[in-house]
C-alpha positions, 0 to 999 in steps of 0.5 A, spaced: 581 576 661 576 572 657 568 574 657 565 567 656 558 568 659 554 575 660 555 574 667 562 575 665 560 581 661 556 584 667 562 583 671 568 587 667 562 593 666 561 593 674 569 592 676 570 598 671 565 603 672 567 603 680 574 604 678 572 610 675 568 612 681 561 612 677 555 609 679 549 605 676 546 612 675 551 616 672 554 610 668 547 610 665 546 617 662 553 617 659 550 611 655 543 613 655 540 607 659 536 606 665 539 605 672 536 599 671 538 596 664 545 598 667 544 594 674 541 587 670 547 587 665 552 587 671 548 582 674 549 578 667 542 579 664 543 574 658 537 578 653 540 585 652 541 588 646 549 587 644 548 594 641 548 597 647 552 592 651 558 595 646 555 602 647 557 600 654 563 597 654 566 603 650 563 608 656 567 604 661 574 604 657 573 597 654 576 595 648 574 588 644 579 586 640 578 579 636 586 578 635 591 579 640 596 579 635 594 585 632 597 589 639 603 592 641 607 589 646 606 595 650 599 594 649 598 588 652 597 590 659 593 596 658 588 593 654 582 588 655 581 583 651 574 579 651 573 574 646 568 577 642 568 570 638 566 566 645 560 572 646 557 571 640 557 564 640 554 563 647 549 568 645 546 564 638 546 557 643 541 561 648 537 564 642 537 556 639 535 553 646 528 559 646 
């Protein structure tokens, strides 16, 4: 899958907290944030601090890799592989426009 907006990113942290069985709350305390930060991310809040959005990701089980040649055949399946060039990029044009 490729993470392209933050509306993309708020979509995996969500899909993966509830295949964990977690929820807003907990997820939350494990990365040290609100409630509520947690429920703007997932809902694709374009502002928040990418240190916690990677902080979050990690806490779900994501894994940002920039080249998928760098896997294993046998990683393929099990890994996420967001485009971290195309988040950053659409990031920089958002902070340009305002």
């Amino acid at each position: 899958m490729r993470l392209r907006t933050p509306r993309d990113i708020g979509a995996i942290i969500r899909e993966r907290r509830r295949t964990l069985g977690l929820d807003q709350g907990k997820l939350a305390r494990k990365v040290g944030v609100s409630r509520l930060w947690i429920n703007q991310v997932e809902r694709g809040k374009p502002r928040v601090s990418l240190d916690l959005v990677l902080r979050t990701l990690a806490a779900v089980g994501v894994e940002l890799i920039t080249d998928a040649g760098e896997r294993s055949p046998e990683d393929a399946e099990a890994v996420i592989t967001p485009d971290i060039n195309a988040i950053v990029q659409a990031a920089r044009s958002k902070n340009k426009k305002l």
